[in-house]
N, C-alpha and C positions, 0 to 999 in steps of 0.2 A: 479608520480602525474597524476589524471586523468584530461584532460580538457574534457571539457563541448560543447562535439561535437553532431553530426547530429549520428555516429553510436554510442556515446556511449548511447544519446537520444534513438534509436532505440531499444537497446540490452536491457535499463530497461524496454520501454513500450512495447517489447515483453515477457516479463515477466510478468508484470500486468496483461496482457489480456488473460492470462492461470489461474490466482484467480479464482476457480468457482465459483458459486452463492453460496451463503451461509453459504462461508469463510471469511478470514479475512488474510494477511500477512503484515510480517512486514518491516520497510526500511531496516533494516540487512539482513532478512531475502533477500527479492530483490537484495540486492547489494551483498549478496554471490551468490545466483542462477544463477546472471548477470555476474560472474566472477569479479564481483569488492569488496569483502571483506570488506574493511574497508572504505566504502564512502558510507553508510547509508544519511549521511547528504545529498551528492549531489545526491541521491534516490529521496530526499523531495524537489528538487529544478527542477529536471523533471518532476513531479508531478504537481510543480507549472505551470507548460508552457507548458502541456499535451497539451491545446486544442487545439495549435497552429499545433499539430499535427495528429489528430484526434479524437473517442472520444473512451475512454479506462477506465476499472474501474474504476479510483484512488480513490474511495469512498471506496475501501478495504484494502485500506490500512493501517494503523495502529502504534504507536509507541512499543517500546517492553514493556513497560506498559496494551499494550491496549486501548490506550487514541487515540480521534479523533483529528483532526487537530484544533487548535484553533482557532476560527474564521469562520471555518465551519460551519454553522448552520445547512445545512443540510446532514452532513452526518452520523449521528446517525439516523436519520428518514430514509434515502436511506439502510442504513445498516438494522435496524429495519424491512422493507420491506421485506428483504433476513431470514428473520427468524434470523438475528443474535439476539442473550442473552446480555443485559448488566448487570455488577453488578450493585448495589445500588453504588455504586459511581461514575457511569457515562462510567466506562472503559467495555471493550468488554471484553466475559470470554475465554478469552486465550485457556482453555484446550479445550472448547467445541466447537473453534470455528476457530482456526487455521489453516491454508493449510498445510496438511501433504503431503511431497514430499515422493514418496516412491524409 
């Protein structure tokens, strides 16, 4: 079980802040890169409490749909800015827009 510490806080929004401009990744994605696999969810709840640590993409981030956070208004306009693509259904286009780690 992971808790919900200062490094593990650290370890995801060192990850986010490597998203370049004009991608997109997703919580899984983050919480494998981060070493934590199977904690997608608590991806989205450091996210939530980013500011408090200072200021880091989280506008790149993404579900594995490609769907923005709910309630977000503005982060399809911040994305949009970055030259991200959405489909006609609102979701980011995955293949064209994903962070490929090499």
């Amino acid at each position: 079980m992971v808790v919900l510490n200062n490094d593990f806080i650290f370890q995801i929004l060192a990850v986010v802040e490597e998203i370049p401009y004009g991608f997109v990744a997703t919580y899984g994605q983050i919480a494998k890169l981060s070493g934590h696999d199977k904690n997608a969810r608590l991806v989205g709840k450091v996210l939530s409490i980013s500011e408090y640590y200072g200021r880091f993409p989280c506008h790149r981030v993404v579900n594995a749909s490609g769907r923005c956070v709910p309630g977000w208004t503005d982060q399809q306009s911040l994305l949009e800015n970055e030259g991200i693509i959405f489909k006609k259904e609102g979701y980011v286009d995955l293949k064209k827009h994903q962070w490929k780690i090499k």
